[in-house]
Biopython code that builds the backbone (N, CA, C, O; Angstrom):
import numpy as np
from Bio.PDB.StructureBuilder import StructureBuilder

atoms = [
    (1, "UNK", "N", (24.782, 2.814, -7.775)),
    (1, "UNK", "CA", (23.486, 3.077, -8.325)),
    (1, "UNK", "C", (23.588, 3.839, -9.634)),
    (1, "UNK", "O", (22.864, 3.711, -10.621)),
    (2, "UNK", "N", (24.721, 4.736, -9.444)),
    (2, "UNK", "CA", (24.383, 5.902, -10.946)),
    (2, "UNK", "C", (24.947, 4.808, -12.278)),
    (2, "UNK", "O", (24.536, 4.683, -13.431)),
    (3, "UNK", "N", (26.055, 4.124, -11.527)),
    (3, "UNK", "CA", (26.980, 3.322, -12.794)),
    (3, "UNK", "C", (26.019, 2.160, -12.995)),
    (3, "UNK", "O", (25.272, 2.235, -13.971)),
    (4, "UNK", "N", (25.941, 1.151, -12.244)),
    (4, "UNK", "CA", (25.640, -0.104, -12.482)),
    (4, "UNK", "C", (24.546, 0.057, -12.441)),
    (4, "UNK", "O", (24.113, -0.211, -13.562)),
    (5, "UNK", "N", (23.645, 0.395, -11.703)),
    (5, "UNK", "CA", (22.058, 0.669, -11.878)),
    (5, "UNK", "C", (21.319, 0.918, -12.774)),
    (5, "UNK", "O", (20.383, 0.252, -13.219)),
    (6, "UNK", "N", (21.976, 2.549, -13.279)),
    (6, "UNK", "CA", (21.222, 3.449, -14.558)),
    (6, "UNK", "C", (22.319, 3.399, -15.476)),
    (6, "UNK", "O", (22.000, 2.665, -16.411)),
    (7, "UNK", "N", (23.304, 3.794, -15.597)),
    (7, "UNK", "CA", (24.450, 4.311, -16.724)),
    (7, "UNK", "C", (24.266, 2.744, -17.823)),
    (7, "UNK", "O", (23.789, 2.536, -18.939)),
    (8, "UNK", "N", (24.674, 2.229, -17.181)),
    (8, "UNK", "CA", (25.138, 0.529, -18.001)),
    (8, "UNK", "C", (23.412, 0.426, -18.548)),
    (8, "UNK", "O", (23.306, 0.317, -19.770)),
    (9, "UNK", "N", (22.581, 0.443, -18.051)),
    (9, "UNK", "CA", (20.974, 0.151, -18.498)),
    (9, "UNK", "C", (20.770, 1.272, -19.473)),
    (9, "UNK", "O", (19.760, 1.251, -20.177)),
    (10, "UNK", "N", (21.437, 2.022, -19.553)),
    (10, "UNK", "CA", (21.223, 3.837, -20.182)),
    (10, "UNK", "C", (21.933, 3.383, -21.381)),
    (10, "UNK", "O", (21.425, 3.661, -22.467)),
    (11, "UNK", "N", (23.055, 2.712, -21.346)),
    (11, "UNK", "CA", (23.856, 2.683, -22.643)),
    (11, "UNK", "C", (23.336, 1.604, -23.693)),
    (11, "UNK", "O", (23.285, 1.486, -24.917)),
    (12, "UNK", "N", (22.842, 0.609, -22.129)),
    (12, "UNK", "CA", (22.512, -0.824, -23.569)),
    (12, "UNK", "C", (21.022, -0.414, -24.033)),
    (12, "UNK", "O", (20.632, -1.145, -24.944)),
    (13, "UNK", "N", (20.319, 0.327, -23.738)),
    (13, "UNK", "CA", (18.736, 0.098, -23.949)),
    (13, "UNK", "C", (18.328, 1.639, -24.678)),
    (13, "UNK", "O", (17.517, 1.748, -25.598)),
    (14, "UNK", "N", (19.120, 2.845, -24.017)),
    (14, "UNK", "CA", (18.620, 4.042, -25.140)),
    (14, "UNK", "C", (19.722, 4.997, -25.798)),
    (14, "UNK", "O", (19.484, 6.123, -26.236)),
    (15, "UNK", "N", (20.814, 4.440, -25.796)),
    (15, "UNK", "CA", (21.861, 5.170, -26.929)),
    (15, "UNK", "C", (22.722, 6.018, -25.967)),
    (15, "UNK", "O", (23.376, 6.977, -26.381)),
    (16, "UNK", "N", (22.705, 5.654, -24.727)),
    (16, "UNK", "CA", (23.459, 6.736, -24.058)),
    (16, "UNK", "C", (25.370, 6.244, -24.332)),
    (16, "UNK", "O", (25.939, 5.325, -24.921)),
    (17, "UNK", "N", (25.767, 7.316, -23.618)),
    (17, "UNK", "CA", (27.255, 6.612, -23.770)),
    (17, "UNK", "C", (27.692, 5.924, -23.215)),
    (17, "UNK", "O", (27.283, 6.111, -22.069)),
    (18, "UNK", "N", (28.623, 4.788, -23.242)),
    (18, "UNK", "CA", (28.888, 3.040, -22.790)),
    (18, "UNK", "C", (29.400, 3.919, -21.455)),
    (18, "UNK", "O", (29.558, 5.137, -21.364)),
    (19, "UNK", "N", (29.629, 2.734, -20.322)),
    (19, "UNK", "CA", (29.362, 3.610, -18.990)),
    (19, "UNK", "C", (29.915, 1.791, -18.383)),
    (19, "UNK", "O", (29.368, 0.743, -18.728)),
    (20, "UNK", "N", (30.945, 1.907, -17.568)),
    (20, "UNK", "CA", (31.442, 0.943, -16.662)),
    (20, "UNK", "C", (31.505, 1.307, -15.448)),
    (20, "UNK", "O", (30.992, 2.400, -15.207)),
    (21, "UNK", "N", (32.094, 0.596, -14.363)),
    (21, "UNK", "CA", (32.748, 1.109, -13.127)),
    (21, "UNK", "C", (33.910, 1.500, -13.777)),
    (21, "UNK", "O", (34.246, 2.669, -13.590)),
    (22, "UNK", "N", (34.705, 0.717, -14.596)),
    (22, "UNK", "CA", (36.333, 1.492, -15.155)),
    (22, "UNK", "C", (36.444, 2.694, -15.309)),
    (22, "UNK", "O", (37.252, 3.317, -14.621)),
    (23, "UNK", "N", (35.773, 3.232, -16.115)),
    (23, "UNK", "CA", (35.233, 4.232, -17.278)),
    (23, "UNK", "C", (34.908, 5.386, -16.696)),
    (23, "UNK", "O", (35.205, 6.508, -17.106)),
    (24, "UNK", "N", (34.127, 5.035, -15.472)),
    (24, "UNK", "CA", (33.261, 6.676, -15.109)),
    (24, "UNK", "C", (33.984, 7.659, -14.524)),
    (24, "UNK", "O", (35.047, 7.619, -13.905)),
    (25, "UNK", "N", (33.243, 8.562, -14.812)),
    (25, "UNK", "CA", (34.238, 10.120, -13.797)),
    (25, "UNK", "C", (33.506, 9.975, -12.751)),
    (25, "UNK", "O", (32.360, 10.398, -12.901)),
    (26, "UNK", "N", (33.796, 9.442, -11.534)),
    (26, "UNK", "CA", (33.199, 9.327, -10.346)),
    (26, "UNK", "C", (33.221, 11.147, -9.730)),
    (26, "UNK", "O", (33.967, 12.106, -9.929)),
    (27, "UNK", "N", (31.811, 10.880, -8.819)),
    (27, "UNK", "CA", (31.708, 12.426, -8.785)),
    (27, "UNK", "C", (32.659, 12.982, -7.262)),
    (27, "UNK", "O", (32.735, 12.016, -6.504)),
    (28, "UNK", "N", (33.054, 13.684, -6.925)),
    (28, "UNK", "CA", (34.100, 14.256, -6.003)),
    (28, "UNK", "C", (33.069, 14.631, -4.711)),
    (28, "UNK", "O", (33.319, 14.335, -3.542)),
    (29, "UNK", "N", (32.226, 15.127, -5.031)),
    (29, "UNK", "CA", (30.824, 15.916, -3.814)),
    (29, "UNK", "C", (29.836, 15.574, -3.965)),
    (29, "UNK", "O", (29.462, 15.163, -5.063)),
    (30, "UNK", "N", (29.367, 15.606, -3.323)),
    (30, "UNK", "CA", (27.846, 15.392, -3.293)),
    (30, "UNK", "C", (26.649, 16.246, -4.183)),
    (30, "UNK", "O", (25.670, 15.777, -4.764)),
    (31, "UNK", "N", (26.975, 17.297, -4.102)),
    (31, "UNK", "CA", (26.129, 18.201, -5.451)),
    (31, "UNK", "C", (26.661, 17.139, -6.650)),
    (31, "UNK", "O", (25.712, 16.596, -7.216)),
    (32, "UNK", "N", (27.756, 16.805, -7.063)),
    (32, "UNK", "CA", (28.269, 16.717, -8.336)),
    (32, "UNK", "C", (27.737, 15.224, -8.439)),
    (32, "UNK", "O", (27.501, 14.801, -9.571)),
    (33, "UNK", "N", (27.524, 14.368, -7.316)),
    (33, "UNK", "CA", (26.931, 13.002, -7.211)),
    (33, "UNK", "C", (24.826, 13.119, -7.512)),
    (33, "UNK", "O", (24.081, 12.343, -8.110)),
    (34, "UNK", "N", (24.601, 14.107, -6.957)),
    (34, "UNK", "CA", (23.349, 13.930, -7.051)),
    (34, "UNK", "C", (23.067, 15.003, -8.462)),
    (34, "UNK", "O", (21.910, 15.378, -8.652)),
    (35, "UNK", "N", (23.908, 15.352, -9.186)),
    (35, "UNK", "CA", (23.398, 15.904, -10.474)),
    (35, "UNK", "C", (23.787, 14.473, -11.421)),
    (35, "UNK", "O", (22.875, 14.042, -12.127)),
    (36, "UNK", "N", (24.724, 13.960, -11.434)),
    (36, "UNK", "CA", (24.669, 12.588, -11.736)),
    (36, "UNK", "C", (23.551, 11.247, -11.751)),
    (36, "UNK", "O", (23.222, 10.481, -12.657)),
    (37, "UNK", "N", (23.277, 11.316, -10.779)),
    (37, "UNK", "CA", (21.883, 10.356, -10.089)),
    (37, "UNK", "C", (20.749, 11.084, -11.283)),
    (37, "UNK", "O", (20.293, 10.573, -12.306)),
    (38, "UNK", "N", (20.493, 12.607, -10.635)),
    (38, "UNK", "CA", (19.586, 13.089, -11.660)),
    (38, "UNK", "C", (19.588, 12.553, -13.385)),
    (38, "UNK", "O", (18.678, 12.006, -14.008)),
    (39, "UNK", "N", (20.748, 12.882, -13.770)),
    (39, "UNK", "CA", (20.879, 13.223, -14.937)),
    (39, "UNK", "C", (20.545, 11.493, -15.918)),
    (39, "UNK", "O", (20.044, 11.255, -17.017)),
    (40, "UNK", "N", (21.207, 10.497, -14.672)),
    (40, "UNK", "CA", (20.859, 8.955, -15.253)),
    (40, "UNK", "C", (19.147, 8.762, -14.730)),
    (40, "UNK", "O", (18.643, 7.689, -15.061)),
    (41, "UNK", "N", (18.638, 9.318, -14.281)),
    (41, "UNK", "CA", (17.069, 8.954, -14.189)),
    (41, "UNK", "C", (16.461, 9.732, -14.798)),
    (41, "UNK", "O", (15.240, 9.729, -14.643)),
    (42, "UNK", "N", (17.094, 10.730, -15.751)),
    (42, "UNK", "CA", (16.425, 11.352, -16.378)),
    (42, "UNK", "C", (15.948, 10.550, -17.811)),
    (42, "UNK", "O", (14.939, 10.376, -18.495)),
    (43, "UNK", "N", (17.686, 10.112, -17.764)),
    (43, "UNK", "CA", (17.678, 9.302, -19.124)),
    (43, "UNK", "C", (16.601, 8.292, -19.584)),
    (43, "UNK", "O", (15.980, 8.170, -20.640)),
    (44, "UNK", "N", (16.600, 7.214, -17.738)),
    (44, "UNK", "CA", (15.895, 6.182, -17.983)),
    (44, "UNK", "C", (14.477, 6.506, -17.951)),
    (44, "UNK", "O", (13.601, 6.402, -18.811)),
    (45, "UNK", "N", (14.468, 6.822, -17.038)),
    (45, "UNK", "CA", (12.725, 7.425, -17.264)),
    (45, "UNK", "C", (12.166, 7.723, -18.682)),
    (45, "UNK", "O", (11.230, 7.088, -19.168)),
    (46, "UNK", "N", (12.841, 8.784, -19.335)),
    (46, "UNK", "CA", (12.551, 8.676, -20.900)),
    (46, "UNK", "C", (12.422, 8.137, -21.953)),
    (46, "UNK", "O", (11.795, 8.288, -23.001)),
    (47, "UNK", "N", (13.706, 6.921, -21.142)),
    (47, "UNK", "CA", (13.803, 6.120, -22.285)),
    (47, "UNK", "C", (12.735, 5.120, -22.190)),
    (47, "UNK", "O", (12.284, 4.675, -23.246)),
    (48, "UNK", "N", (12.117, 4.569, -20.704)),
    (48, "UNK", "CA", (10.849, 3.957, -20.339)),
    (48, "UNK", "C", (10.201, 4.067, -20.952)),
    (48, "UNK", "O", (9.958, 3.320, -21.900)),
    (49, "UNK", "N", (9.399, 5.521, -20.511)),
    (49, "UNK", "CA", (8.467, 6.006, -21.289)),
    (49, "UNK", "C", (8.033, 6.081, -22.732)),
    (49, "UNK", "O", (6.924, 6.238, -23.243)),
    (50, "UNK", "N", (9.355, 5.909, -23.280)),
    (50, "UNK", "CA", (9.211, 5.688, -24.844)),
    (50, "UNK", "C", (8.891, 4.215, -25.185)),
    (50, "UNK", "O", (8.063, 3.977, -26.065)),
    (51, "UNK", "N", (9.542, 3.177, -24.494)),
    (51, "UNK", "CA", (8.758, 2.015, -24.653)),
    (51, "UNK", "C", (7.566, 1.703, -24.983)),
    (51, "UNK", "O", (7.298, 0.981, -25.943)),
    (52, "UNK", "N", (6.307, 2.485, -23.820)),
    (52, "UNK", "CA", (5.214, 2.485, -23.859)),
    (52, "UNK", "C", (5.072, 1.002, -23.459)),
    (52, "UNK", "O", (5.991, 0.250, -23.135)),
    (53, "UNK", "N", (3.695, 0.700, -23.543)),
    (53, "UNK", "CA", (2.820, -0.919, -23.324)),
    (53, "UNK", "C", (3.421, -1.895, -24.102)),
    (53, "UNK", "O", (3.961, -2.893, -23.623)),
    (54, "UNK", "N", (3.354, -1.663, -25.186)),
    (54, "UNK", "CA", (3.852, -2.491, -25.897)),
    (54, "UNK", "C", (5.368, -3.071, -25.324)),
    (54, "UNK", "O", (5.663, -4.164, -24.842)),
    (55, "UNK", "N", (6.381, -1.571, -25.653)),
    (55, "UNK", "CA", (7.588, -2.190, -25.347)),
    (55, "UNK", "C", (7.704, -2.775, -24.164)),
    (55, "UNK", "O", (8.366, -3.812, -24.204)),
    (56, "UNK", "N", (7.358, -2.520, -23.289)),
    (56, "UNK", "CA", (7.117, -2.752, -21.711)),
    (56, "UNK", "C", (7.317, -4.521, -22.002)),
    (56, "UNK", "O", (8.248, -5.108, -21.450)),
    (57, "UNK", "N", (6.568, -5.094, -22.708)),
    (57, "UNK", "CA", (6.133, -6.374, -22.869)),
    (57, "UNK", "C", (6.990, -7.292, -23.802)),
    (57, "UNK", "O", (6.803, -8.506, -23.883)),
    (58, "UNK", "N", (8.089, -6.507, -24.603)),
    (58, "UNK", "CA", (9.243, -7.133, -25.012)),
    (58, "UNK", "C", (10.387, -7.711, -24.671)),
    (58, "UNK", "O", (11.180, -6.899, -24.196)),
    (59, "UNK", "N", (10.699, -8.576, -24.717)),
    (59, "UNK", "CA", (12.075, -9.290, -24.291)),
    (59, "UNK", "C", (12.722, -8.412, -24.032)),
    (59, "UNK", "O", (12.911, -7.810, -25.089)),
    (60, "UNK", "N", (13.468, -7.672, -22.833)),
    (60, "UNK", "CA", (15.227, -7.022, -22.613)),
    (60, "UNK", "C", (15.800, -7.311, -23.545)),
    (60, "UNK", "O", (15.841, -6.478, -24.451)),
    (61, "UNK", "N", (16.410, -8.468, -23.700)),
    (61, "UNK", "CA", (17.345, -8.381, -25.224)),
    (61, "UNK", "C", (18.806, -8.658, -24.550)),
    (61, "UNK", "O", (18.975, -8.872, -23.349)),
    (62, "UNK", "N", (19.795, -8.615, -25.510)),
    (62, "UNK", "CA", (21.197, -8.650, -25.409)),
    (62, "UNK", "C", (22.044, -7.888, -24.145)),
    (62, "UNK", "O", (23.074, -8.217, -23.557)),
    (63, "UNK", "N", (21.050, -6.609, -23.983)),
    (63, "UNK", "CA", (21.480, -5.694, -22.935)),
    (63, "UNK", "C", (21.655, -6.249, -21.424)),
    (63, "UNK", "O", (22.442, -5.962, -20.522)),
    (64, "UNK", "N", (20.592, -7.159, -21.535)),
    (64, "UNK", "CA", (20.309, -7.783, -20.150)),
    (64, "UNK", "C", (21.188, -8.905, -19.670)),
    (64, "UNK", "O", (21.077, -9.258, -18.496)),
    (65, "UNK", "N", (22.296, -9.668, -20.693)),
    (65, "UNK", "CA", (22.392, -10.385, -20.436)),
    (65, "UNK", "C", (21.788, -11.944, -21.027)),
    (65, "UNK", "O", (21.224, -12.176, -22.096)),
    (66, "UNK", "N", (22.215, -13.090, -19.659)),
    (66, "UNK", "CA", (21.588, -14.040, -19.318)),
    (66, "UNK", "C", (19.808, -13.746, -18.921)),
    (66, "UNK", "O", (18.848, -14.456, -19.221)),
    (67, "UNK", "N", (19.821, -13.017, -18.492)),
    (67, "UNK", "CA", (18.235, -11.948, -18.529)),
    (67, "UNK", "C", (17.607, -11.787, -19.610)),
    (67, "UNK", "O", (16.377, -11.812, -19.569)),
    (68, "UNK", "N", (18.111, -11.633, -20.532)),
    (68, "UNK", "CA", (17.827, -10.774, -22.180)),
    (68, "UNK", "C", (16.119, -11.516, -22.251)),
    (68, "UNK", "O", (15.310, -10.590, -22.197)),
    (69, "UNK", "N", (15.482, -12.747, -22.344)),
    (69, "UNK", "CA", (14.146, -12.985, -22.255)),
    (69, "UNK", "C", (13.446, -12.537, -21.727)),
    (69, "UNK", "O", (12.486, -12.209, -22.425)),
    (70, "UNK", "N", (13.337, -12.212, -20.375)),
    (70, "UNK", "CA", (12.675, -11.306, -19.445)),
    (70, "UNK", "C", (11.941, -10.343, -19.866)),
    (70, "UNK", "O", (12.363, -9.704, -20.830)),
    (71, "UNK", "N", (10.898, -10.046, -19.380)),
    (71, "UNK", "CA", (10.099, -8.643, -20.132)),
    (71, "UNK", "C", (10.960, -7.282, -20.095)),
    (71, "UNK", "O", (11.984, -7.300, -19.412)),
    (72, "UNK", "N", (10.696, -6.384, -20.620)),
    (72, "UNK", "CA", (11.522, -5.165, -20.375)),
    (72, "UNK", "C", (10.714, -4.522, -19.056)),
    (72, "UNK", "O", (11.329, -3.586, -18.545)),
    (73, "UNK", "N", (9.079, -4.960, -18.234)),
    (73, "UNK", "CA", (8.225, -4.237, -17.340)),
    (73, "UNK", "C", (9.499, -5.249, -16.412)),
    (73, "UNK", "O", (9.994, -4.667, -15.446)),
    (74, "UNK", "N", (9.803, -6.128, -16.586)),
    (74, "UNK", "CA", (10.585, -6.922, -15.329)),
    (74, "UNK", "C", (11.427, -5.974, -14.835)),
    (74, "UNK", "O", (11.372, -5.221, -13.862)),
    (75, "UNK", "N", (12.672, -6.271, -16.201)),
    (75, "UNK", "CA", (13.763, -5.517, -15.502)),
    (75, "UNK", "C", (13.034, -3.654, -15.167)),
    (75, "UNK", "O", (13.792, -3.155, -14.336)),
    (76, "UNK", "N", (12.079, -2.784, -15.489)),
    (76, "UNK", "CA", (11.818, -2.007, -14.640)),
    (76, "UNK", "C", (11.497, -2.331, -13.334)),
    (76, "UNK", "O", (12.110, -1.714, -12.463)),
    (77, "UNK", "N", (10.466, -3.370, -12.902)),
    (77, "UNK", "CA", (10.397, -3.531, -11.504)),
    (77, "UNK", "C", (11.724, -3.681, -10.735)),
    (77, "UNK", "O", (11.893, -2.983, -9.735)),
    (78, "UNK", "N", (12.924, -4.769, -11.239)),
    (78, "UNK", "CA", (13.836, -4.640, -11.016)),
    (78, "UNK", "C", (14.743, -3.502, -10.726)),
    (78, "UNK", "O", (15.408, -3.554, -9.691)),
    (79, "UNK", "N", (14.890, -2.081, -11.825)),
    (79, "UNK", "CA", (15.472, -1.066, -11.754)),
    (79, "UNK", "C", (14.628, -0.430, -10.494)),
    (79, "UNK", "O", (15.359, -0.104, -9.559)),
    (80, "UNK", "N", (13.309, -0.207, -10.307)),
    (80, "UNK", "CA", (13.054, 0.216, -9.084)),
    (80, "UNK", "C", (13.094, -0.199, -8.220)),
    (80, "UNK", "O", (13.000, 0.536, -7.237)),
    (81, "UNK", "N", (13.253, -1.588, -8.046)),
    (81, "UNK", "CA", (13.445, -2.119, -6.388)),
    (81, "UNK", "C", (14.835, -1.707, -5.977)),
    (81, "UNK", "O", (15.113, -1.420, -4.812)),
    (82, "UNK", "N", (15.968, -1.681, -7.278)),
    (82, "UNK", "CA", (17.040, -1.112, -6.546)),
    (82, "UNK", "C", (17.066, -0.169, -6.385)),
    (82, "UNK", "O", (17.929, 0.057, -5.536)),
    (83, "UNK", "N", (16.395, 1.064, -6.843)),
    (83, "UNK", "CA", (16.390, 2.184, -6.235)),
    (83, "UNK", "C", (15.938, 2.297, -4.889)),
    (83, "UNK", "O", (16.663, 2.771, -4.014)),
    (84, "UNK", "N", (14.441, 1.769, -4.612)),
    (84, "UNK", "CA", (14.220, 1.987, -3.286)),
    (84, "UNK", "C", (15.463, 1.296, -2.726)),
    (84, "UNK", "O", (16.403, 2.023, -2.405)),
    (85, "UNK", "N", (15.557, 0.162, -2.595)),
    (85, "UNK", "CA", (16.662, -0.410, -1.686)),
    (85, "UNK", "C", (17.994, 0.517, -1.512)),
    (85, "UNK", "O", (18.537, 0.890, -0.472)),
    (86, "UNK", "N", (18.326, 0.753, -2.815)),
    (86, "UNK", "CA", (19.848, 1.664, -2.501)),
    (86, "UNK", "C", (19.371, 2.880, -1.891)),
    (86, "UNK", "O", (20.200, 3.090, -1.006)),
    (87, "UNK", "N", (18.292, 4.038, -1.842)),
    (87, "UNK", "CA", (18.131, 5.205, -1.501)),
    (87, "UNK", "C", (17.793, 5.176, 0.032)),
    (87, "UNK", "O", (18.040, 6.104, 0.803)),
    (88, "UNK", "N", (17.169, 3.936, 0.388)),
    (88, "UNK", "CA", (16.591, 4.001, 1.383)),
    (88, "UNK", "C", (17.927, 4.063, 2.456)),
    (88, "UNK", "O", (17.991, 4.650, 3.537)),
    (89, "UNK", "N", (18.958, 3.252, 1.768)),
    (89, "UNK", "CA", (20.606, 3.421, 2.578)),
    (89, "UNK", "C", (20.725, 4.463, 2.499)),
    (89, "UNK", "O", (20.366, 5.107, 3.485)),
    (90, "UNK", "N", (20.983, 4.816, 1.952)),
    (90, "UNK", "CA", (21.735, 6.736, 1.677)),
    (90, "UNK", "C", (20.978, 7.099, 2.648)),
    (90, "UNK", "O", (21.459, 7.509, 3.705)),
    (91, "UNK", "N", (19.468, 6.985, 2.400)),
    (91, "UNK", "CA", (18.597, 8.120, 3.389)),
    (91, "UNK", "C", (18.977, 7.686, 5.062)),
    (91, "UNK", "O", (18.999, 8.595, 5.893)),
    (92, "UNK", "N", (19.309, 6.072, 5.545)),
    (92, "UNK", "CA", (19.730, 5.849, 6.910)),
    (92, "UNK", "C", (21.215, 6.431, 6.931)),
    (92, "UNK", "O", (21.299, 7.223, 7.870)),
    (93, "UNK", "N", (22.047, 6.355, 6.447)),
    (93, "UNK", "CA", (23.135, 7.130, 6.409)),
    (93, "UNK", "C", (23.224, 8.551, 6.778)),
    (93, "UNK", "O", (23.839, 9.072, 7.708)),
    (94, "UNK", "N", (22.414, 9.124, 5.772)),
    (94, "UNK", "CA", (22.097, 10.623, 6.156)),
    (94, "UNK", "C", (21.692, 11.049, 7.696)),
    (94, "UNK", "O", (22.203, 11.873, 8.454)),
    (95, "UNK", "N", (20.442, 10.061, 7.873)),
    (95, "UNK", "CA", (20.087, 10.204, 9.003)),
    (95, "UNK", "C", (21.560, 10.274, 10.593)),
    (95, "UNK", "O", (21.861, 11.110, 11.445)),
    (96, "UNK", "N", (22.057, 8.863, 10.209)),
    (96, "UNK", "CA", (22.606, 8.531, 11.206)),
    (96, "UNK", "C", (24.273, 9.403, 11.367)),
    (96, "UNK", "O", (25.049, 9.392, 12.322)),
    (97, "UNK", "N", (24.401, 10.193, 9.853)),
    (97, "UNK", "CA", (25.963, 11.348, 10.122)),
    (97, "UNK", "C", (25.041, 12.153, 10.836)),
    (97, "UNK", "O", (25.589, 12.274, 11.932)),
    (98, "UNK", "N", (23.573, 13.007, 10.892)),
    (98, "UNK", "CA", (23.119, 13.655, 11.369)),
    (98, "UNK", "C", (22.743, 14.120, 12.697)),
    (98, "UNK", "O", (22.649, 15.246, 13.187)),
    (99, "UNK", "N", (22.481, 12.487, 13.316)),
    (99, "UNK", "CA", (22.812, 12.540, 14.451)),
    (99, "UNK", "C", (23.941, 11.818, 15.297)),
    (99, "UNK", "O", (23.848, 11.299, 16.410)),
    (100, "UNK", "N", (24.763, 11.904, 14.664)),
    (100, "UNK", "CA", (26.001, 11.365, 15.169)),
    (100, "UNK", "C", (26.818, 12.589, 16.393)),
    (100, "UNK", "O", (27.109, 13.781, 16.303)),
    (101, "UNK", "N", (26.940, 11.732, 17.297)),
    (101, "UNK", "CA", (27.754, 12.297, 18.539)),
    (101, "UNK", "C", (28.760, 13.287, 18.600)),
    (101, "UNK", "O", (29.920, 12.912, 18.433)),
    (102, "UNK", "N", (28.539, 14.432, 18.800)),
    (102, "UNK", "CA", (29.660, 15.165, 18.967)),
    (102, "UNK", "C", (30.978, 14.957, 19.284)),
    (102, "UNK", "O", (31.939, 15.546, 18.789)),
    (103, "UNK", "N", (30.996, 14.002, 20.223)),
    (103, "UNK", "CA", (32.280, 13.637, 20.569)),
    (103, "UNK", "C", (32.861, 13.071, 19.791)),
    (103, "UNK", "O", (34.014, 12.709, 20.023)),
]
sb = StructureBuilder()
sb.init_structure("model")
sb.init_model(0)
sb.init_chain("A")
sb.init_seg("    ")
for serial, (resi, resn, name, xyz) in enumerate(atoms, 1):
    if name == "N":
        sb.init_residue(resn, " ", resi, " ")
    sb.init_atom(name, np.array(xyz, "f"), 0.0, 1.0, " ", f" {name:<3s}", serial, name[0])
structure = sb.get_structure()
């Protein structure tokens, strides 16, 4: 989610720094994973927001790919469906180390 989700969308669309699976400093803990998560939705969100209506309604572009026609509101619906989808794992995960069996 932090790499392929936000980082790679962060680099091609608002100037962030180029960002692979190769490339990244994967985080070691979990604090250091969810200041990560933060720090790429901080980006995108901003960088959204700067779009505005208009941009919203522009082609993705080169960034996207075979995608690149697509509206830029697409690939947001897109960026949020994978969020819910990926968080909603984490959150059954969480759940299920939580109550996991003593034994």
């Amino acid at each position: 989610m932090i790499v392929g989700v936000l980082a790679v969308r962060n680099a091609g669309h608002f100037g962030a720094p180029p960002a692979s699976y190769e490339s990244w400093t994967y985080a070691t803990t979990a604090d250091e994973a969810l200041t990560q998560l933060r720090e790429q939705l901080d980006v995108w969100r901003a960088g959204v927001r700067a779009w505005g209506d208009a941009g919203l309604a522009e082609p993705c572009g080169p960034a996207e790919g075979p995608y690149g026609e697509m509206s830029r509101a697409t690939l947001v619906l897109h960026i949020q469906r994978e969020l819910i989808h990926h968080l909603a794992e984490v959150a059954l995960l969480r759940d299920l180390y939580a109550h996991r069996s003593p034994a």
